[in-house]
C-alpha positions in Angstrom: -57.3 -26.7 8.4 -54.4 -26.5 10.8 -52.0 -27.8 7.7 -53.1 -24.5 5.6 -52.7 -22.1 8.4 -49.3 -23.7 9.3 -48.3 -23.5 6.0 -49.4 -19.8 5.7 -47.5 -18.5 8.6 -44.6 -20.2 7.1 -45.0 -18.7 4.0 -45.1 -15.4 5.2 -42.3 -15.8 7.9 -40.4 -16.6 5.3 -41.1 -13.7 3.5 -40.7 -11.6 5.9 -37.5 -13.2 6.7 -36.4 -12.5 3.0 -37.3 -8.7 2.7 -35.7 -7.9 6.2 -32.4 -9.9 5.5 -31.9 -7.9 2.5 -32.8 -4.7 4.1 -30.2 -5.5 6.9 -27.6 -6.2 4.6 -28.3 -3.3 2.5 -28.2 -0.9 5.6 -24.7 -2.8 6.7 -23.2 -1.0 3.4 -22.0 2.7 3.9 -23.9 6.0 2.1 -21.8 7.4 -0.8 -21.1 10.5 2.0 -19.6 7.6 4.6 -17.4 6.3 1.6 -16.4 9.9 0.5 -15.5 10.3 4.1 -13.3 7.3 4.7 -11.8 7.6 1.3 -11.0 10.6 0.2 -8.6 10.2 -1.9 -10.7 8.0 -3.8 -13.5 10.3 -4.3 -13.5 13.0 -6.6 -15.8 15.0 -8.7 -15.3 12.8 -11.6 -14.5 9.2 -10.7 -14.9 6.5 -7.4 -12.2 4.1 -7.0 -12.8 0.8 -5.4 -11.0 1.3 -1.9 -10.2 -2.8 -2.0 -8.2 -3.1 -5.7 -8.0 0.5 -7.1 -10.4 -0.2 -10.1 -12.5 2.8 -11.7 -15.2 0.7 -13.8 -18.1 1.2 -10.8 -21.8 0.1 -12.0 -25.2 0.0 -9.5 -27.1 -3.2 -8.5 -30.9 -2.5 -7.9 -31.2 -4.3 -4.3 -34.8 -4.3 -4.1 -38.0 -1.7 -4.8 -39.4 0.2 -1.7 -42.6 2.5 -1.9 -41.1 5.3 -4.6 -37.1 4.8 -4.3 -35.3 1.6 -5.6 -32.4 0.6 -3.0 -28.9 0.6 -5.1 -25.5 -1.3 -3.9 -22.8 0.5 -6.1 -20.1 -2.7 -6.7 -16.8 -2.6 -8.3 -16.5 -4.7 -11.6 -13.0 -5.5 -11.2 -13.0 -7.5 -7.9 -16.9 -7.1 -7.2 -16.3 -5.6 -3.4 -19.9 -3.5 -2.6 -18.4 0.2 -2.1 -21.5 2.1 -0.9 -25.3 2.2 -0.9 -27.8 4.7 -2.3 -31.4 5.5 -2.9 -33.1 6.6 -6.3 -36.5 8.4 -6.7 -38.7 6.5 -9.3 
């Protein structure tokens, strides 16, 4: 019996330890407004450059799923540096 509940409260600490890691991580990244902000002259009305090698070919990586938004990291696909975070409705 002490076996299972050991083995239980392992289980979930290390779930727990999974979902919060990537939710710290996530929150670590800056909003799209924090990116626009710190690099203007990146950000215009119709393209993102990647602030770390000056590539234009941006795409989104669902992080994770949470209640009705999924949690986005928006990574450049020339050098693969994380620019910015965002939220979508689903």
């Amino acid at each position: 019996m002490e076996i299972k509940l050991l083995l239980f409260f392992g289980v979930v600490g290390l779930l727990y330890f999974f979902i919060t890691s990537k939710h710290r991580k996530y929150k670590k990244q800056p909003t799209f407004e924090e990116y626009k902000e710190k690099h203007p002259n990146l950000v215009s009305s119709d393209k993102i450059q990647c602030s770390s090698c000056g590539g234009k070919n941006i795409f989104v990586r669902r992080v994770f799923t949470g209640g009705s938004q999924e949690h986005n990291i928006h990574l450049c696909k020339s050098c693969g540096k994380s620019l910015y975070r965002s939220t979508t409705e689903i």
